[in-house]
C-alpha positions, 0 to 999 in steps of 0.5 A, a space after each residue: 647385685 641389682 636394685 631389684 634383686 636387693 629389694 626382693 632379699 629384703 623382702 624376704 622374711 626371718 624364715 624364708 632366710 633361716 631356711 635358705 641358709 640352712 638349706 646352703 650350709 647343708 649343701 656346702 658341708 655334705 657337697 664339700 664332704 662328698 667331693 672329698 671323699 669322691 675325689 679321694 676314692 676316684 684317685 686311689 680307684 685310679 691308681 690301683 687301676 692303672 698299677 694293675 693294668 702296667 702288671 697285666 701290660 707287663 705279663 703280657 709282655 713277658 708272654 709275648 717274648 716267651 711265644 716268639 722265643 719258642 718258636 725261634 727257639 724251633 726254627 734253631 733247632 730245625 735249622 740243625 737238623 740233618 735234613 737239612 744240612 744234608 740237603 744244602 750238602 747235595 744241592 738237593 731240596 725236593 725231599 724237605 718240602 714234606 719234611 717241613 710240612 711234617 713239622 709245620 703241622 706238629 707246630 700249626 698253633 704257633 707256626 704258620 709255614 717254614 721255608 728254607 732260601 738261598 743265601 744269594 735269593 734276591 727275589 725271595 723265592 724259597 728252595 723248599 717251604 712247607 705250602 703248596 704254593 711257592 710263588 705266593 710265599 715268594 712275593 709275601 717273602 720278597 719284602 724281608 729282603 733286607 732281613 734275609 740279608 742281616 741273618 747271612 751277615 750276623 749269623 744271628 736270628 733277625 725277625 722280619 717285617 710283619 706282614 700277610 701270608 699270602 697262602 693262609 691269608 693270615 698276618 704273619 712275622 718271619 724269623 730268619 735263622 742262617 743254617 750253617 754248614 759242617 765247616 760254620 760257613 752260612 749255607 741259607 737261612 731258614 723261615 719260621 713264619 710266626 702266627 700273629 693269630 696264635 698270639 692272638 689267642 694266647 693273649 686271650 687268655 690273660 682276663 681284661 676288665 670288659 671293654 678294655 683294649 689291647 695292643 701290641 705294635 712293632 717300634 721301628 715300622 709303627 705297624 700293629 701286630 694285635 688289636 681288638 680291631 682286626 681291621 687295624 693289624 698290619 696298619 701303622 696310621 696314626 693321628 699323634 692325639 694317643 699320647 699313649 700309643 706315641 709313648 708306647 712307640 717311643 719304647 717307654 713304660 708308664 700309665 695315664 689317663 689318656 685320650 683316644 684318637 677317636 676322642 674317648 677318655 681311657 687308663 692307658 698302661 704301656 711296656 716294651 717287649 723284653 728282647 724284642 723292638 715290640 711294645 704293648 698297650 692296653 687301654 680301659 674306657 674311663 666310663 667303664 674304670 670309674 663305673 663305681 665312682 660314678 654309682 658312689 657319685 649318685 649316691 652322694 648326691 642323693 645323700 646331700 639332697 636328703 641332707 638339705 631337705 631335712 635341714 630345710 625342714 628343721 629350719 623351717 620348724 626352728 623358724 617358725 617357733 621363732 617366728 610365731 612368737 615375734 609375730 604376737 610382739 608385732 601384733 600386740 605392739 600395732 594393737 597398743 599403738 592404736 591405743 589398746 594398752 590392755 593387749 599383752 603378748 602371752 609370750 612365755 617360752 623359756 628361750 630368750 624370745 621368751 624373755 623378751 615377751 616377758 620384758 615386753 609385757 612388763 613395758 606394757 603393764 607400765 605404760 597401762 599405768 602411766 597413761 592412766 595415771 596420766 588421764 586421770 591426772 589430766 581429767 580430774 581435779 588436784 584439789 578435790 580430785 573430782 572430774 574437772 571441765 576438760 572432762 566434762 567437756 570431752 563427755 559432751 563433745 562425745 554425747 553431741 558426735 553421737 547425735 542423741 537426746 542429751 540433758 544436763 543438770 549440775 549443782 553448784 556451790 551455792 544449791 542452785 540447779 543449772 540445766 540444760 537441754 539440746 532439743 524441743 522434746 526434753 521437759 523438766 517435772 518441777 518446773 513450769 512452762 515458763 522457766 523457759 522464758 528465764 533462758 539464758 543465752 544458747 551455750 556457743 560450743 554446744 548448742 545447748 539451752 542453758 535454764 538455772 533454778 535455785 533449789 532448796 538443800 532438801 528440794 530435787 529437781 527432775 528431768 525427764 527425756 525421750 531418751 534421757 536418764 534420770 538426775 536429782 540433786 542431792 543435798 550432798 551434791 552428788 549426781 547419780 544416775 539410772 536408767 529410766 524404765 
């Protein structure tokens, strides 16, 4: 902390600092509360997000291996049928062609064509299909190749390589059935090409919160097979930043907040397809996921900002029946100290500021007391208690600082008259002109004439001034004093 930055705390009064800590420990406690609770609320949010979103991931999962084994499921089934074992029976496949457009059509929500190739087709061109055009379904076939082959080998159903029908120009993924001649020897392999579009609309139907992504990629070519983004089916390019899709890809089953290549924060939920070398994700902006965190987030802060203003107010309140009253000690304080003893604080609140103006105006009674005790002390006599010379000296230094005409007339023990006047035109009644001839020296301090006059005790002697008072000498020896009319 700097020099200067100390100096301005200082500076600070009582309230302006009673305000600010209160206004910091409401911030303190209501923004510790709140991020509690927020952070509370954001994890549990989370959780119950991401558990949602991994049923959600493995219903469609479930759905996804139901779709593709119904329509393995069918091409089983039509790979059995008499058509067509009695067509690899007589060499003869001119009549399946309508045969397998018949079927084609009851299954086109699933099914997007059916083919039928030879066990030695290198090239890929099929002996009937269910489309027009047999030299497209030809190169579109070429591809699986090695799929073909592992059906004639295993005897088993092999799903090929996704790719796009060349004839409907929709993406497709074949399944590959042998068909079995009467002895159990594999005669050919019958094509069911899967529509990823028809998949597509039946993972529609599963409700997603709005803005939410769903995918589903194919584990051994990293190819995606259905996304909200048609441009990216059938592609496999990939960053490495989605931890996510990676993880999905790898075959895992789990949740995280996770980061998308394009830089956008998401809740990802990811699962393998059952029987298949498939995997879904699905991915909810974290935007969108803690909307509600965000809107508890505002309101919070509107909370803990009305906190701190009601607390900056009642400080302020609280400061100020603090610190008018210890305002008034430090005015009465100046005020006695620049010799007004008569000043009291009126303090009489019933808190301990109260007490002490209380104790203070005591302090001040008995200081009253003491210095005047002390004057009186000071400026009278300890015999007779009458005002001594210091007194009398302090009156007529007083008289002189004011610059006005001024006579004097003591009497002393003896019943002599002494007087004493400070300019031309004071005059004595009583006395004549000549008294001034019996002057004494000029008093040296004061600059007055000194004349002194024996009296008789019943006598008086008068004076009279410009701006003088009246005086007689008492056989008491007493002065009092009038003003002259």
């Amino acid at each position: 902390m700097s020099v200067r930055s100390r100096f301005r705390l200082k500076s600070l009064g009582l309230a302006p600092r009673l305000v600010a800590l209160a206004v910091l420990l409401a911030s303190l406690a209501g923004g510790s509360i709140a991020f509690s609770i927020i952070s509370s609320a954001r994890t549990a949010l989370r959780d119950e997000i991401l558990e949602a979103h991994l049923a959600l991931a493995d219903m469609m999962a479930a759905q996804i291996s139901e779709y593709v084994s119904d329509v393995r499921a069918e091409a089983l089934d039509l790979a059995e049928r008499p058509e067509v074992t009695s067509a690899f029976a007589m060499n003869d496949f001119t009549v399946l062609n309508d045969q397998l457009a018949k079927w084609q059509t009851r299954r086109q929500d699933k099914i997007d064509s059916f083919a039928i190739y030879s066990i030695d087709s290198i090239d890929g061109t099929p002996l009937a299909n269910s489309r027009a055009t047999r030299s497209s379904v030809a190169v579109a076939s070429s591809i699986n190749a090695i799929s073909r082959a592992q059906a004639v080998e295993t005897g088993q159903p092999v799903i090929g390589r996704a790719l796009l029908s060349k004839t409907s120009g929709t993406p497709i993924v074949p399944i590959y059935v042998p068909v079995h001649s009467a002895s159990g020897n594999v005669e050919g392999v019958f094509c069911a090409t899967l529509s990823l579009e028809g998949l597509t609309r039946s993972l529609v139907s599963l409700q997603l919160a709005p803005n939410s992504r769903r995918s589903v990629m194919d584990n051994v070519t990293g190819d995606v097979l259905v996304s909200e983004d048609p441009t990216k089916i059938l592609t496999s390019f990939t960053t490495g930043r989605n931890a996510a899709s990676q993880a999905a890809r790898n075959g895992e089953r789990g949740t995280m907040e996770n980061t998308r290549s394009v830089g956008e924060a998401t809740l990802a939920a990811y699962t393998p397809v059952p029987d298949l070398r498939w995997a879904v994700l699905l991915q909810e902006p974290s935007s969108d996921a803690f909307a509600p965190i965000d809107g508890m987030t505002r309101q919070a802060l509107i909370w803990v900002s009305a906190a701190m203003l009601l607390a900056g107010l009642l400080a302020a309140g609280l400061a100020l029946t603090m610190v008018r009253p210890l305002r008034k000690l430090r005015t009465t304080a100046e005020r006695m100290a620049s010799g007004d003893l008569g000043r009291r604080t009126g303090v009489r609140s019933g808190d301990e500021i109260g007490a002490l103006g209380h104790a203070f105006d005591r302090m001040a009674e008995q200081l009253q007391d003491s210095v005047e005790e002390l004057t009186r002390q000071a400026l009278s006599d300890t015999l007779t208690a009458l005002p001594n010379r210091v007194l009398l000296r302090q009156r007529l230094e007083n008289a002189i600082a004011c610059g006005d005409h001024l006579a004097l007339l003591v009497m002393d023990l003896d019943r002599c008259c002494r007087g004493w006047w400070a300019s031309p035109s004071t005059w004595m009644v009583g006395w004549s002109p000549s008294a001034s001839a019996s002057a004494l020296p000029e008093f040296p301090s004061t600059g007055l004439t000194r004349i002194r006059c024996c009296a008789a005790p019943t006598s008086r002697c008068t004076w009279r001034s410009t701006q003088a008072r009246e005086g007689r000498c008492m056989r008491r020896s007493t002065i009092r004093t009038r003003p002259i009319a």
